[in-house]
C-alpha positions in Angstrom: -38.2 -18.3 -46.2 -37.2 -20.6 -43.4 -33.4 -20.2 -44.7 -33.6 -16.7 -44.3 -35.0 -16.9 -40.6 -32.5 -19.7 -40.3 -29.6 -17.3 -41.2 -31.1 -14.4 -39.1 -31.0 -16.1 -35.5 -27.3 -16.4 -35.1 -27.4 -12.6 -36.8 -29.3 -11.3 -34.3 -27.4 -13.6 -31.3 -24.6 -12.1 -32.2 -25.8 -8.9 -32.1 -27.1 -9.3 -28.7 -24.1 -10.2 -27.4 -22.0 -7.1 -29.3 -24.4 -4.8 -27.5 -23.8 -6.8 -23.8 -20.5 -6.2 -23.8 -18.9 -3.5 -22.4 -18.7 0.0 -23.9 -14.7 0.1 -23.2 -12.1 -2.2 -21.6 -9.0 -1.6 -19.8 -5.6 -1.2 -22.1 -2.9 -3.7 -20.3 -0.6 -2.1 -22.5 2.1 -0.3 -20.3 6.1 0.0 -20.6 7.0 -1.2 -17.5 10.8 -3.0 -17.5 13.3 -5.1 -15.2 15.8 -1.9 -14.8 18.0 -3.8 -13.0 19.4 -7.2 -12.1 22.0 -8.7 -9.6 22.7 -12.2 -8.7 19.5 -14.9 -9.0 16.5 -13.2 -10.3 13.4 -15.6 -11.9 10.5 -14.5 -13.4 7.2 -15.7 -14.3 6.0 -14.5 -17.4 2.2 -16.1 -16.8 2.4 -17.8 -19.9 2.1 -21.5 -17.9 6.1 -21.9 -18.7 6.9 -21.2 -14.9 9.4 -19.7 -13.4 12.8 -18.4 -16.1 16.3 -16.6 -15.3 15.3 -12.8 -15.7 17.8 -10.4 -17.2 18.0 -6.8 -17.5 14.7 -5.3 -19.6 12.5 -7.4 -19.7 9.4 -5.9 -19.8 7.3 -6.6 -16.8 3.4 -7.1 -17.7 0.2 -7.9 -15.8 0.0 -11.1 -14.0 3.8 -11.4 -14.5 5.6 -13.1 -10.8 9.2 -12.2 -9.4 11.0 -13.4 -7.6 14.9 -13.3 -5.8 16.8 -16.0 -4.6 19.3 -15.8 -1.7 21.8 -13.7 -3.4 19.2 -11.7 -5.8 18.0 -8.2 -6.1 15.5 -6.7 -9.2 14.6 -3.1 -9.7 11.7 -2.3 -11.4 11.0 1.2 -13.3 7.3 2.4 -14.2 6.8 5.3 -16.9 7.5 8.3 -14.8 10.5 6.8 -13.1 9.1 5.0 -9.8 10.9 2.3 -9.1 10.1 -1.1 -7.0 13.4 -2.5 -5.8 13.5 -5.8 -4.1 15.8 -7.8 -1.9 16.6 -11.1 -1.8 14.4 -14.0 -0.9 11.3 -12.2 -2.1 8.0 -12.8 -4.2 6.0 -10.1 -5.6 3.1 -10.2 -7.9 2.1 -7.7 -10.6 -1.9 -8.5 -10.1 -2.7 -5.3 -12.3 -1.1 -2.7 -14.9 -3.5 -1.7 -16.9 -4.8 2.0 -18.9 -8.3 3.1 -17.7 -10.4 4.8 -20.1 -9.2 7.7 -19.5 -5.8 6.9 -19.9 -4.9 6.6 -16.8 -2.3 4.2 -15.6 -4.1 1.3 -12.8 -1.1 -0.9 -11.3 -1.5 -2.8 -8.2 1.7 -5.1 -7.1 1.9 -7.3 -4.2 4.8 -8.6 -2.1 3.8 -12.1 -1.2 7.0 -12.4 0.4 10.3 -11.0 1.6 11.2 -7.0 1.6 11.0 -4.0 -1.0 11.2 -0.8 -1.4 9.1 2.1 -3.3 9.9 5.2 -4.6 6.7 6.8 -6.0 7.1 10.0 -7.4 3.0 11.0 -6.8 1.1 11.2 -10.2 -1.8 13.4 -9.8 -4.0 11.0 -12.5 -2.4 7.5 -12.1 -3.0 4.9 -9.4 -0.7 2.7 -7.8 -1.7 0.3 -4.9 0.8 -2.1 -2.7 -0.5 -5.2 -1.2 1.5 -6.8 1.6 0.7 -9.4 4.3 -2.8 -8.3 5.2 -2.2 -4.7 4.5 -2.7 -2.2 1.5 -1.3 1.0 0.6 -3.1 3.2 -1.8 -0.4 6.1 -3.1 -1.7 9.9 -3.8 1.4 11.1 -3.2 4.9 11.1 -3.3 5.9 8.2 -1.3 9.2 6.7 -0.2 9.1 3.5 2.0 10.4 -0.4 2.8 7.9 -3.3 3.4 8.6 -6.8 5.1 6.0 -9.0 4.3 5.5 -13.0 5.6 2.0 -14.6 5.2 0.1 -12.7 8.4 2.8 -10.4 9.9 4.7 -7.7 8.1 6.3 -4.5 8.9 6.8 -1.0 6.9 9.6 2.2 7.6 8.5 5.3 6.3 10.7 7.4 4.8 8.9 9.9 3.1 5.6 11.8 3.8 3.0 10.8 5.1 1.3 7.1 5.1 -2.1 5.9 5.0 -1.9 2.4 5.5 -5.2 0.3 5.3 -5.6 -2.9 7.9 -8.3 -5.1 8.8 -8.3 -3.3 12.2 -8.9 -0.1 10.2 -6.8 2.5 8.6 -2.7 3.6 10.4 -1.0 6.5 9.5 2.9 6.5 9.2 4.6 9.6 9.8 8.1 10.1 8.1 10.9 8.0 9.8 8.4 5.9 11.7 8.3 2.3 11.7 5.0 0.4 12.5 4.6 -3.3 12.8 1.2 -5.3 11.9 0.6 -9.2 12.4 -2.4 -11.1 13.8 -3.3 -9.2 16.4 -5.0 -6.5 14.9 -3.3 -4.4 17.0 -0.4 -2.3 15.0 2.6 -1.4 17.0 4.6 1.6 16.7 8.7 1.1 16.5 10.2 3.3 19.5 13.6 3.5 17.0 13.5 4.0 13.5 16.2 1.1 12.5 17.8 1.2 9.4 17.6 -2.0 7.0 21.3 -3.6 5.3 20.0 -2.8 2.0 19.1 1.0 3.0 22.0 2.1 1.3 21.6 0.2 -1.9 18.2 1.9 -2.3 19.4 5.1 -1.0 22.1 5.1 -3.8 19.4 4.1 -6.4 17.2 6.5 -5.9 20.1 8.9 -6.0 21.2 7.9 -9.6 17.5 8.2 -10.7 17.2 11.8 -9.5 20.4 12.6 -11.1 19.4 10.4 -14.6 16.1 12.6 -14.5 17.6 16.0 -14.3 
């Protein structure tokens, strides 16, 4: 008798603990990829190996870090053919890509450092968010936009839409081909000029051979 009630404790802990966890948990399985690669490229695959060469395809998975050295650029594709493409000299963090119960897809990517550019193409069910300097962008559209990024101060041209851009001083809105800058001040400022960026072009052609790749 005192076996059996012996054996039945760790039963019943067990049990306990089956029924305290949580009906469902978020799928981190997603077929995101390094589309494309030029010059010094490193990626952290959060495996505690550090930082590695990256090459073309690699698949790109939650917690994973990029970066570009002085003469690197990286282009990353998601599902439906959004791309992230960054410049070099810049950091960005995949913090979350995961599958919600409902299957939709949950990704939120920050630029720690340096400048990128997103091309969303606006799924109605999936999420995307962009962290940058103090900011954060939450997409429910199609969205088409550059970020420069430091620690406190950062700076984003609109190309596309409109933008909602959440700051500590409250929420900005971007109008297409609009620039607005944000840094400690809590006070964004609104470019006069929308300047163009050196690697305009290289996203511009991107972007160009993904709309002609999807048709």
């Amino acid at each position: 008798m005192c076996k059996l009630r012996l054996r039945t404790v760790p039963l019943l802990a067990l049990a306990c603990a089956l029924f305290a966890l949580p009906a469902s948990a978020e799928s981190q399985v997603r077929i995101v990829r390094l589309s494309d690669v030029q010059g010094a490229v490193q990626i952290d695959k959060n495996t505690g190996l550090g930082f590695e060469n990256a090459f073309l395809n690699l698949p790109i998975t939650q917690g994973v870090q990029l970066r570009t050295r002085d003469n690197g650029r990286a282009e990353i594709e998601f599902e439906d053919g959004s791309t992230l493409r960054i410049t070099p000299n810049t950091n960005v963090n995949f913090s979350v890509l995961g599958v919600n119960d409902a299957g939709n897809r949950i990704s939120t990517v920050t630029v720690a450092q340096g400048r990128a550019y997103m091309n969303w193409l606006g799924s109605k069910t999936d999420k995307f968010t962009l962290d940058f300097a103090q900011e954060r962008i939450e997409l429910n559209q199609p969205a088409h936009f550059r970020v420069n990024a430091s620690d406190n101060a950062a700076e984003i041209a609109n190309f596309k839409n409109e933008l909602d851009v959440i700051s500590p001083s409250g929420p900005v809105k971007v109008d297409r081909k609009k620039m607005v800058a944000f840094d400690d001040s809590d006070h964004p400022r609104e470019a006069k000029n929308f300047q163009d960026d050196a690697y305009d072009d290289w996203d511009k052609q991107a972007v160009s051979y993904h709309d002609q790749y999807a048709k």
